[in-house]
N, C-alpha and C positions, 0 to 999 in steps of 0.2 A: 692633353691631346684630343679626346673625345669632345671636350668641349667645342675645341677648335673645331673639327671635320664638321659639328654639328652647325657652322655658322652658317647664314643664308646665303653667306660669298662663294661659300665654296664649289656649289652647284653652278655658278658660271666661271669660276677658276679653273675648274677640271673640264667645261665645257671650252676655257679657252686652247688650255693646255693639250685637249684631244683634238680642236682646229689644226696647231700646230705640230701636232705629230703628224696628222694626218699628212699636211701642207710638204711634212719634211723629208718623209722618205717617198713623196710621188718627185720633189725636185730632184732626190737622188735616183730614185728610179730612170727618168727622162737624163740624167747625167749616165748613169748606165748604157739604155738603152743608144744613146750616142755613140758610145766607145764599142756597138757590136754586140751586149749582151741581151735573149730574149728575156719577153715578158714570162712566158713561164719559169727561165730560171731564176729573176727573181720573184716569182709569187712561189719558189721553192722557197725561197731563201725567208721568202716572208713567216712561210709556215713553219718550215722545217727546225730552222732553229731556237725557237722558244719551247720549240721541245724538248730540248735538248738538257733544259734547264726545268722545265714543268713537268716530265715525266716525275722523276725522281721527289720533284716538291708534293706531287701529287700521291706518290706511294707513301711519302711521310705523313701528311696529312692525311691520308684514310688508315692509318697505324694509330693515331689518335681516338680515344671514344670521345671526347667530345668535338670533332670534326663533322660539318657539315655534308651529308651524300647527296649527294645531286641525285635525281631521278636518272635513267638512265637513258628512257626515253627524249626528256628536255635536254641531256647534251646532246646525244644523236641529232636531234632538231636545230638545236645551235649551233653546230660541227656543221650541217650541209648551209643552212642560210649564209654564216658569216666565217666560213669556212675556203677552202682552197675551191670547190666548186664555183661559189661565190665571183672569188677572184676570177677564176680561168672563165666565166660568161662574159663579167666585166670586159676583160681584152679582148676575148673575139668578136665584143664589136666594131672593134676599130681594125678589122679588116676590112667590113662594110662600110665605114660610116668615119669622116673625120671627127679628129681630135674633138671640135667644138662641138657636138654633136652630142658626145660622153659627156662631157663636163655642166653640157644643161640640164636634155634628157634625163639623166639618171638623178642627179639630185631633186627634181620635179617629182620622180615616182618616188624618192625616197620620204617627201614630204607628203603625197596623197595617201601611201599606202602607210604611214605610219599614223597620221592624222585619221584616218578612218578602221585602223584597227584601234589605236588608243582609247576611242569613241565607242566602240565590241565591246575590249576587253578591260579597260581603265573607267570607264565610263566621266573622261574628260569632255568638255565643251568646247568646242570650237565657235568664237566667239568673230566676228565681222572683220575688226582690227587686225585678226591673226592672218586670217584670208587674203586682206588689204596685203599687209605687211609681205606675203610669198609671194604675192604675184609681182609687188616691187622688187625683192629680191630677185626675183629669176629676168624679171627687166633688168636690171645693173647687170645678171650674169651675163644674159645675153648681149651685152654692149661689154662686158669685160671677154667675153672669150673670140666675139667675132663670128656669128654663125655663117658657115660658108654655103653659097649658093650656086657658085660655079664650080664647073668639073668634076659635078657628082652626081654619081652615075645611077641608077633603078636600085641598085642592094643598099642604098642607105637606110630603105624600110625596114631591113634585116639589123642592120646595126642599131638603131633604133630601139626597132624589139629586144634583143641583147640586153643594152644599155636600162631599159624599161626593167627589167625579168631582172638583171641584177640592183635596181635602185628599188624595187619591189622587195626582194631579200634582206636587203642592209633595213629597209623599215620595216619590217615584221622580225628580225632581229633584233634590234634597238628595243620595239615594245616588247617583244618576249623575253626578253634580260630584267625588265623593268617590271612586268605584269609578276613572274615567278620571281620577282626580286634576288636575283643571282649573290651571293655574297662577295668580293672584289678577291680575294688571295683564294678560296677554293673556286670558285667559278672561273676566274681566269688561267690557273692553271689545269682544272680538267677541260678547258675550249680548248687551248691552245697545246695541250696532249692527244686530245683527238683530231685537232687541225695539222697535226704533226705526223701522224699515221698517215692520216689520208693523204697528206702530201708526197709523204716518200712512196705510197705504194702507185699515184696513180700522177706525179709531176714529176720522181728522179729522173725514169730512162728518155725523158724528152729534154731534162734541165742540163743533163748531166754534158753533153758535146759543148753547151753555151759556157758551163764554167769551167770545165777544165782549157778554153782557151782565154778566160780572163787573167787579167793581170792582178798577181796578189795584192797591190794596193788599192786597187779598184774592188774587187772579191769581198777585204778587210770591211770596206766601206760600206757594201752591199748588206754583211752579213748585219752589222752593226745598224744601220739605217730602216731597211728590211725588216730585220730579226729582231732587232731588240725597240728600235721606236714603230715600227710599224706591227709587229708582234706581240710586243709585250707592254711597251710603257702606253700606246695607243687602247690597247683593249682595257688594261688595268684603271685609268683613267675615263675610258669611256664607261664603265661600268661602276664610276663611283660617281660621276656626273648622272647619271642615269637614276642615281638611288635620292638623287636632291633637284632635278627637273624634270618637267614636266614629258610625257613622249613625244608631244607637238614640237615645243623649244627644240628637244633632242633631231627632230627631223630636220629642223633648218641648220644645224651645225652643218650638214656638207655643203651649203652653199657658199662658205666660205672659204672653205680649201683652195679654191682656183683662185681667190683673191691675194689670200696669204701666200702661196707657194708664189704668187708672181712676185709679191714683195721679198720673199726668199731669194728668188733666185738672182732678183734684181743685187740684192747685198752680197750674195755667193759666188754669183756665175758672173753679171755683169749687162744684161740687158735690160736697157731701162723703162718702165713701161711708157706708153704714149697716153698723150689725153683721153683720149677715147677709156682707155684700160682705167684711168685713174677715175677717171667719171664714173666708171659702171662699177668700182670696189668701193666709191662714196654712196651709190645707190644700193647696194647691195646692205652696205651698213648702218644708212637710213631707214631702209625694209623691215630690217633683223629689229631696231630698236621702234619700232611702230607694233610689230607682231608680237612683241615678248616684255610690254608694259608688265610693271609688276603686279599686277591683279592675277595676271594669268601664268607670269615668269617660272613660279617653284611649283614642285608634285604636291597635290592634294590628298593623294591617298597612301592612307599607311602600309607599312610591310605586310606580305601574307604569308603566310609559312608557305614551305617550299615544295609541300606533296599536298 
């Protein structure tokens, strides 16, 4: 098994696999949000219940002497970045600011601010191709999502900045998992125990009217899609990707969520994309393989201990 994890495949395996989670519980989410449920009761639901299960994993493992202690500082740091704060900025920008707005905007900041901290803290190069390679990506995004021009009003600056401050977060996240090289079973269960506190103490009394009038098959879904692929198999995955590419690669992984989730939803829900959308997920996919030639593809630098 160690050999296996150790293969050069598997640093885009777990980057595809954290695409697809990613992709999976935003189509659930938008299926939710359909049937009446808010965004903050699911980004409860996001946080909340992988604690449920991490708590406990997490008192086992520090019962252990040879268990890993995180600092306690760098969880604190990784609880508010990629934590339920996280989330709850992500969504109030789309009170300002349509759909296609979030899904450009923020993946753009999640690529500048994780490309120029890796650059700080990784001391990775950013190499011309890679450059090349995002600015074609976020062209395909913007021809897959449809950036809207009409009927939008002066507070789109605000949504905007939102959407900015949270794709800022998710990239100084990513690199600080990766710079303090996080270990995948103790790191993910103390993230997502402290993303589990902070959720109940400061998302219950607002989540709680949305779910107690959901429907328990819908609820089931939420917790399950949310909770456990958007929770748990999402972060577990991202953080083992992260330990075999590079922080750049790592920054373009969210440009393909809005590609993936369309072809999700297409196979789940039923609509089927249009030219336009299929052109801008071949451009987006041409970008990614222009940026992420294998020169620059895997992480260069080795583990560093964790204090």
């Amino acid at each position: 098994m160690p050999r296996l994890l150790d293969n050069p495949v598997m640093g885009p395996l777990f980057g595809a696999i954290t695409i697809l989670s990613w992709a999976g519980f935003n189509v659930a989410a938008k299926a939710g949000i359909d049937t009446g449920m808010s965004p903050t009761a699911l980004s409860f639901l996001r946080y909340l219940t992988p604690g449920v299960f991490a708590i406990p994993l997490l008192i086992w493992l520090r019962s252990r002497a040879t268990a890993v202690r995180l600092p306690i500082h760098k969880l604190v740091v990784l609880a508010i970045l990629g934590g339920p704060l996280f989330g709850l900025i992500a969504v109030a920008g789309y009170q300002f600011a349509p759909l296609s707005y979030g899904l450009l905007f923020a993946p753009v900041a999640v690529f500048v601010s994780g490309t120029l901290l890796g650059m700080l803290l990784l001391q990775e190069q950013v190499a011309a191709q890679r450059v090349l390679g995002a600015l074609i990506m976020f062209a395909g995004l913007s021809l897959l999502v449809g950036i809207e021009t009409t009927g939008v009003d002066e507070s789109w600056l605000m949504g905007v900045g939102f959407f900015v401050t949270a794709g800022t977060m998710w990239g100084a996240y990513t690199v600080l998992l990766r710079h303090w090289q996080i270990p995948v079973l103790e790191g993910t269960s103390t993230i997502a125990s402290f993303g589990a506190i902070l959720a109940a103490i400061a998302l219950a009394p607002f989540a709680w009217p949305s779910l107690s009038e959901t429907e328990l098959p819908m609820l089931l879904t939420q917790v399950a899609m949310q909770g456990f692929v958007g929770g748990i198999l999402s972060v577990v995955v991202l953080v083992a990707a992260l330990q075999r590419l590079s922080a750049q690669t790592a920054a373009l992984l969210p440009t393909f969520t809005p590609a993936v989730a369309m072809m999700i939803a297409w196979v789940a829900i039923g609509p089927k994309p249009d030219t336009t959308e299929i052109i801008g997920a071949t451009v987006i996919f041409l970008g990614f393989t222009l940026a992420v030639r294998k020169k620059f593809f895997f992480a260069t630098r080795p583990a560093q201990n964790l204090v």
